[in-house]
C-alpha positions as CSV (number, residue, x, y, z in Angstrom):
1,X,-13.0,23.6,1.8
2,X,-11.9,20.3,-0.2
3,X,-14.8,19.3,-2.6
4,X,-14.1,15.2,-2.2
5,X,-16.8,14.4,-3.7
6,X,-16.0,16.5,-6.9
7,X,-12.4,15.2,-6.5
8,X,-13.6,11.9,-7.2
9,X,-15.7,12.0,-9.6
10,X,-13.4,13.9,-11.5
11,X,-10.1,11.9,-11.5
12,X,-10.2,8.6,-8.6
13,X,-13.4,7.7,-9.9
14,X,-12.2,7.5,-13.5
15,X,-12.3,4.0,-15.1
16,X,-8.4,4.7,-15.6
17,X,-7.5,5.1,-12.2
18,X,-9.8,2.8,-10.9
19,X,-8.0,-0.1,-13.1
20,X,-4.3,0.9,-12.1
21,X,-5.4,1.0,-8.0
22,X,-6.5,-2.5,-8.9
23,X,-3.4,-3.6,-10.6
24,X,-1.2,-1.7,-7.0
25,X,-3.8,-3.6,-5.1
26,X,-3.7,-7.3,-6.7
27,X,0.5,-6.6,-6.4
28,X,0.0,-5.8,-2.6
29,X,-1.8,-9.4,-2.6
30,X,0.5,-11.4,-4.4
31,X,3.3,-10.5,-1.8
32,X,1.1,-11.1,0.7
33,X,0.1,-14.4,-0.5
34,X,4.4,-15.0,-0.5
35,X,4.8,-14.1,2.9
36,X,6.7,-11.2,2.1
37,X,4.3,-8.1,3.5
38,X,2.5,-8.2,5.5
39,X,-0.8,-5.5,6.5
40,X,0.8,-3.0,8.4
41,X,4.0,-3.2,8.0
42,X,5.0,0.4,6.0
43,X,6.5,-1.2,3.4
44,X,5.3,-0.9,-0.5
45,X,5.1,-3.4,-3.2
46,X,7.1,-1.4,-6.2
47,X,6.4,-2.1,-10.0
48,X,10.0,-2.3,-11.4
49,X,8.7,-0.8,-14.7
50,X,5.6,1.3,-13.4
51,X,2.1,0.7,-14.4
52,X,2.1,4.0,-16.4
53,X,5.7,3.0,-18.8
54,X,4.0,0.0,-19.9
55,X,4.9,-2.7,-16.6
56,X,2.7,-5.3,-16.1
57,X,1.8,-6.9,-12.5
58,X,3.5,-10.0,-12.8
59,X,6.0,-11.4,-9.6
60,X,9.0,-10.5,-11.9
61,X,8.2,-7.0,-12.0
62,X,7.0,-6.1,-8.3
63,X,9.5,-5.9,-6.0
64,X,9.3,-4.4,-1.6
65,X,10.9,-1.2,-1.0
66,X,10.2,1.4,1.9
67,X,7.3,3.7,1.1
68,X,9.9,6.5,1.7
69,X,11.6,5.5,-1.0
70,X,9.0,4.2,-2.9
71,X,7.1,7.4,-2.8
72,X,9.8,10.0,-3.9
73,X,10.9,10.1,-7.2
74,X,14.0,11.8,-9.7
75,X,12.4,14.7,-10.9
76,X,13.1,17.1,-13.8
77,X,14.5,20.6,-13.2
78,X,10.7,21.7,-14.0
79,X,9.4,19.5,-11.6
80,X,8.1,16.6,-13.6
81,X,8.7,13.3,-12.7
82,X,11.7,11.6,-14.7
């Protein structure tokens, strides 16, 4: 059986990961605010240059894509994201 609660505490609890789902989450509100997403919708606000290469959450960098597309990414031949 899944151990959530260790899950958490061990990595989405992390001050780390906890300050990027804030960054995705003020993004998500930004667009909102624009009129461009809205709750429910199935679409995904996309950092440009992600969170993790340095991209900030700024309106020139976040852009709306499907979260099919949003979600799958190039990977290496060892299975690492590119």
């Amino acid at each position: 059986m899944r151990d959530y609660k260790a899950e958490y505490q061990n990595y989405d609890g992390t001050p780390a990961v906890k300050k990027k789902r804030a960054q995705r989450n003020k993004a998500r509100r930004m667009l909102e605010r624009e009129g461009v997403v809205t709750k429910g919708d199935g679409k995904d606000v996309d950092h440009i240059t992600p969170l993790g290469k340095g991209g900030k959450t700024v309106r020139s960098n976040l852009r709306v894509k499907s979260a099919t597309a949003n979600r799958s990414f190039k990977r290496k031949p060892d299975g690492s994201q590119k």
